[in-house]
N, C-alpha and C positions, 0 to 999 in steps of 0.2 A: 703567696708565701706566708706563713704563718710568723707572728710577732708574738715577746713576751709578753705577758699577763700584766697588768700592774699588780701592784704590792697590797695585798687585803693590810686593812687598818685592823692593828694591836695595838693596847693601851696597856699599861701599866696598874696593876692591879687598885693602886692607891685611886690614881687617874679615873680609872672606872669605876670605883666605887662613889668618889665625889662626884662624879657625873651622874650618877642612876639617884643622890642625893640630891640633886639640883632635879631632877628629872620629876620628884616626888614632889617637891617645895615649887613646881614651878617657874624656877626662876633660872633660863635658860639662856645661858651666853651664848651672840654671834657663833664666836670657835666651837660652841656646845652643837649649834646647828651644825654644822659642817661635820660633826663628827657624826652626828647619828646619821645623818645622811652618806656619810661614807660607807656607815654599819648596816644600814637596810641595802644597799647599795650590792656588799656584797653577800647578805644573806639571798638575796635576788640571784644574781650571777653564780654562786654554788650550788642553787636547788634546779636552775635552770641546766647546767651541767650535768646537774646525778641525771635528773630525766632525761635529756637527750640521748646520755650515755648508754641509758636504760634501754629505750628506743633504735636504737645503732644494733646493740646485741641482738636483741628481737628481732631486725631485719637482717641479719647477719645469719641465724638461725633459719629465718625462712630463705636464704640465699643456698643454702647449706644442705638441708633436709627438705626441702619443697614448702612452699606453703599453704596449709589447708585452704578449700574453696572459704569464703571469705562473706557467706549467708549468714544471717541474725540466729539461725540455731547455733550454727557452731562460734559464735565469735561468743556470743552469752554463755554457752558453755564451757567455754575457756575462763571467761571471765570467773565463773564459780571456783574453778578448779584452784584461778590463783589467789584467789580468797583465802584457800583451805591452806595453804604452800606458805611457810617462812618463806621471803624474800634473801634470795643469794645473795652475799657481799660482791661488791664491785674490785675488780681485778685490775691489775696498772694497763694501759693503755701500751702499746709499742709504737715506738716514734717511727712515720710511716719515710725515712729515708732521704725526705730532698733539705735542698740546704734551705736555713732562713735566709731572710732579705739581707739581714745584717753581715752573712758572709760575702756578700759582696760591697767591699770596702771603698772599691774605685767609681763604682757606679753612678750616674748622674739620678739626682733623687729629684722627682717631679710633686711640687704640691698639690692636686686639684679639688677645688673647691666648688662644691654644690651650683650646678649655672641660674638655677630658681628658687633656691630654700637656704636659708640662714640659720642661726642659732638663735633662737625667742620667736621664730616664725610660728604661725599657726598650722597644727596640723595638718594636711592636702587630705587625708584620708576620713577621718574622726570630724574634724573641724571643731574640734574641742580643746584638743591640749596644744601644747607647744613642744617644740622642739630644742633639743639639747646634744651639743657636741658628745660623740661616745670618745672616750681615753685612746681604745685602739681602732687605728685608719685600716680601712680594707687596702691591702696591699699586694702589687701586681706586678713580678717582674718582667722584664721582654728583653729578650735577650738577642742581641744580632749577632748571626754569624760571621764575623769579620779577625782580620790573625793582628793581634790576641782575639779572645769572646771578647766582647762590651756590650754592658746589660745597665737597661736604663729601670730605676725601681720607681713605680706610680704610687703616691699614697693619696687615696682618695676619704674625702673626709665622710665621714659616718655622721648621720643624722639621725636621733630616734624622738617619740612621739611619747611625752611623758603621760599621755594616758591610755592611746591605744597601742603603746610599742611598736609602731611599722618604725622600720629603717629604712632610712632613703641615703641611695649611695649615687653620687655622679658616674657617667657613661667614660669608659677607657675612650684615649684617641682613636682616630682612625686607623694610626699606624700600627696598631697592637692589631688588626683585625688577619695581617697576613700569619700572627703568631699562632694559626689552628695548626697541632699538631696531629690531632685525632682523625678519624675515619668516622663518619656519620652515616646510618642507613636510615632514611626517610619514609615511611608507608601511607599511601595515601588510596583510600577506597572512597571511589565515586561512586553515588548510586543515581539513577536518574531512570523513570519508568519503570520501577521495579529490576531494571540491568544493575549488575553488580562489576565494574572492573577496577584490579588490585594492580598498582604501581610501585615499582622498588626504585629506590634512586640512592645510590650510595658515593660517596667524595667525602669532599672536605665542606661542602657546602649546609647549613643548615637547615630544618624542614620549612622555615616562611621564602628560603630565597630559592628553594627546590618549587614551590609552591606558584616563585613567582614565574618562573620559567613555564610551569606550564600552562599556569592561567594566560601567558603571553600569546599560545597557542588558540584560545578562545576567540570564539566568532565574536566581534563588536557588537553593540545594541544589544545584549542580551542583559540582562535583570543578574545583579549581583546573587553568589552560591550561599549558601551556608555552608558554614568551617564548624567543624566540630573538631577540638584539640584540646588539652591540659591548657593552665593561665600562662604556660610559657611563652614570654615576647619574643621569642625566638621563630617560635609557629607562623606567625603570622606574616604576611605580605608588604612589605614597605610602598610599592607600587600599583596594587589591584585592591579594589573593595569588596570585603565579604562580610556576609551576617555574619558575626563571631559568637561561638555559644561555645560553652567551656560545659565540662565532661564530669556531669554527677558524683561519679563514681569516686574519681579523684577527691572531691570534696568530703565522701563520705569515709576513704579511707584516712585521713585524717584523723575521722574520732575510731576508725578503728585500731589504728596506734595506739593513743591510751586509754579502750577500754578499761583495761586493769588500773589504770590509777585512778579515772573520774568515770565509775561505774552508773550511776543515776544519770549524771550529765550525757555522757555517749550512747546509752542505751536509748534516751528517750531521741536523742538526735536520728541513730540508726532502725529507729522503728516508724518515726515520721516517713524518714525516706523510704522504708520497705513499703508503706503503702502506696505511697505515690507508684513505685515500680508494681505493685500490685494493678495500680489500675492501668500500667501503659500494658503489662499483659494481657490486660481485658479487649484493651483496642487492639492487640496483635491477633488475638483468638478470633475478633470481629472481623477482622479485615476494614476497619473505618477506614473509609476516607483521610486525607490528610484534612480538610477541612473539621469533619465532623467528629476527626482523633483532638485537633484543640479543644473545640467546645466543649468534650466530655472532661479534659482535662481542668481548663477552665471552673469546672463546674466542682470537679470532684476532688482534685490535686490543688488548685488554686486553695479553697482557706486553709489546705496543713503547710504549704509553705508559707500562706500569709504567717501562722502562727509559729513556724520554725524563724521566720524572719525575726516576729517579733519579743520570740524567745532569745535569739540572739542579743540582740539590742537590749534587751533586758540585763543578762547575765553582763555585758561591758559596761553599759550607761550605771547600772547601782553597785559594782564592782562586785560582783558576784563570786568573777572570776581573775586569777593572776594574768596581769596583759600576755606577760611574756613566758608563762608555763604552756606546757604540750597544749591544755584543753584551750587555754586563750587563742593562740596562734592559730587554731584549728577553727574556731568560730572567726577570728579575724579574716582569713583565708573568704572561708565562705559569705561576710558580708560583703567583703571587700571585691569580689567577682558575685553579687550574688544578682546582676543582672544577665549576665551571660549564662549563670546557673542555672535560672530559669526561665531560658529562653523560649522555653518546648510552651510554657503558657501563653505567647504572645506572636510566634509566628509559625504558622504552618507546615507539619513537617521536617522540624528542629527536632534531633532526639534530644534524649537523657543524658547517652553519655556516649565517650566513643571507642568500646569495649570491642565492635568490630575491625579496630585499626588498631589494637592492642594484639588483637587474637592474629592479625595477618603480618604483622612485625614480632611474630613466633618462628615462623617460617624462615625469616632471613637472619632472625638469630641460631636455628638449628643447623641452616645450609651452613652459614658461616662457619659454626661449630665443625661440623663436619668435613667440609672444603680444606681446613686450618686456615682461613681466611683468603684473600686475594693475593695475589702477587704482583698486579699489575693496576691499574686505571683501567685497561683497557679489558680485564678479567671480570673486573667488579662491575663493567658494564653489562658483560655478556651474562654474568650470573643473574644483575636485575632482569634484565631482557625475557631469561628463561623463568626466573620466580614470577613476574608479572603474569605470561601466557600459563603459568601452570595454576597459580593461586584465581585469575577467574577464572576459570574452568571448573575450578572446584569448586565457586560459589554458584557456578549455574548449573552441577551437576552432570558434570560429562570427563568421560574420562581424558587427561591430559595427550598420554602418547597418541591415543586415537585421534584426538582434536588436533597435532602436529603433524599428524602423517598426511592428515587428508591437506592442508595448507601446503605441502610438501607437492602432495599432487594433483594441485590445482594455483600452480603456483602462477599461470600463466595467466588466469583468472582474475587472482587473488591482487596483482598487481592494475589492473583496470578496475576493478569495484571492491575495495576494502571493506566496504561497510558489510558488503553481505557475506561478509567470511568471518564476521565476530560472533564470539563462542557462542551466544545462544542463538546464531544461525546454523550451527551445526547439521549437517545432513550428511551422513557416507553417500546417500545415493545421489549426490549432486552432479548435472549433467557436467 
């Protein structure tokens, strides 16, 4: 639930003018400190705003009008174009409908405090700066359904990183976990031997605990999978171990958000990356080996991200760049995962990114569309059911209804030996 802003610091003009005279002479009062620091403080939190805002519209427009494919021609070409274009004024915002925290008057108010990080601790991430209370607490209501409502409101305290700006926010309780209102659809594309099978799983449950479910299905003794997914903890598994490699592409649209404000910076970031994909095209055209796909990578992709790394670290470590502006947050992202980012140089058969479980959770966003969603549990199961047999099919190249009919009749079959009835076993003329 969203909370008010605190009060930007205004002085009195007299006020301000003997302070910018102290400021000149040197001779700076305690109080004087405090106030500049208030005034950088919110010249920080206003330019951070117009950008995001910025930001919001642009993905709001590609929400709207489709958004162009997302290649180093077109994205540079845009960029030129907004060179040429005064920048539009910013329009008021519409307040999006639900109540703040503060309408609920009776509520039992929960403090929670960071369970491993303090104020003046050292940064977990950076390991340079320190940490600093932010003014406003991330706040969570949970409301139980009981006659009257009674809504308990969580304010969890805010931690940030006064040189690399991460926030670190404490974990809600357990009991807020029953509060998922939403409907989740899950996609998950196994590949194994060159076989391609696509899985829909739709509820309430998230993609790590969908995830966990079916790794539960896995024969023991076998060698942990590689996960390819966004940095989202939610992906991930609480109870099974997997290679974790996180998803290029995510990292690279990042600086393709603010092309247009940090043009030299994101350009040279999204030209790094285009060769790296340049050269996994090379090992797709080859057909390498998963072995001999590292080593070329190794070889040829390894120093541009040594040097993107190192560009990185550059632009934070001399203060190149604003911690907490679009282009900061966008290099912080990708140092801050940028072992999982490049994972494709260190184990075998790691891709780049995971654009193929992007492109199969299309599918379940169009059926949905189309359906007008589920009506039931029991709906949403039989929709994955049918998306899953129809989405492999189409990555092994056979047509669906054909591939159904023949299971249909050979059902008798099909229920003694499963295995030989998956879609790239396809045969019509099977005895």
């Amino acid at each position: 639930m969203p909370v008010k802003s605190p009060k930007r610091l205004q002085l009195p003009p007299k006020e301000l003018k003997a302070l910018q005279e102290r400021i000149k002479k040197r001779a700076l009062l305690d109080s004087d400190w405090d106030k500049i620091h208030a005034m950088s403080e919110t010249v920080e939190t206003l330019s951070q705003v117009i950008e995001e805002k910025n930001t919001s519209i642009g993905r709001l427009c590609k929400y709207l009008l489709g958004a162009p494919t997302e290649t180093a021609r077109n994205i540079l070409k845009r960029k030129e174009k907004s060179e040429e274009k005064p920048e539009a004024p910013l329009k008021k915002q519409k307040g999006h409908g639900k109540k703040p925290a503060s309408a609920y008057e009776g509520a039992t108010r929960v403090i929670i405090e960071h369970s491993r990080l303090a104020p003046k601790d050292p940064c977990p991430e950076c390991e340079k700066g320190k940490l600093y209370e932010l003014a406003m607490p991330s706040v969570f209501v949970h409301i139980t359904g009981n006659a009257p409502l009674k809504a308990t409101v969580y304010e969890r305290t805010r931690l940030r990183c006064n040189l690399c700006g991460e926030v670190f926010t404490p974990a809600l309780p357990a009991e807020t976990e029953n509060n998922r209102t939403g409907i989740f659809t899950s996609g998950i594309v196994s590949i194994r031997d060159e076989h391609r099978i696509g899985l829909f799983m739709t509820g309430r449950q998230h993609a790590g605990e969908n995830l966990t479910e079916l790794l539960k299905q896995r024969a023991t003794g076998l060698a942990p999978p590689i996960q390819m997914c966004d940095a989202l903890s939610r992906n991930a598994s609480k109870d099974f171990e997997t290679i974790m490699a996180n998803c290029l592409s995510h990292a690279r649209r990042q600086f393709v958000a603010w092309v247009n404000r940090f043009p030299e910076e994101c350009e040279y970031v999204i030209k790094k990356l285009g060769t790296v994909y340049h050269h996994d095209a090379i090992t797709k055209q080859q057909a390498l080996p998963m072995e001999e796909r590292l080593k070329y990578h190794q070889i040829h992709s390894g120093p541009l991200m040594a040097n993107l790394n190192a560009w990185c670290n550059r632009q934070i470590g001399e203060k190149l760049v604003e911690p907490n502006s679009g282009l900061g947050k966008a290099i912080h992202y990708m140092l801050r995962h940028w072992e999982k980012l490049s994972r494709f140089l260190h184990v075998p058969g790691a891709p780049l990114d995971n654009n193929i479980c992007e492109q199969a959770l299309k599918h379940a966003i169009l059926h949905r569309k189309n359906a007008l969603f589920y009506k039931t549990q029991r709906g949403a199961k039989v929709g994955d059911l049918f998306m899953s047999l129809i989405h492999t099919c189409q990555m092994a190249g056979i047509n669906p209804l054909d591939y159904l009919t023949w299971l249909l009749k050979q059902a008798s079959k099909l229920i003694l030996s499963p295995s030989d009835f998956l879609p790239w076993n396809y045969n019509p003329q099977h005895p």
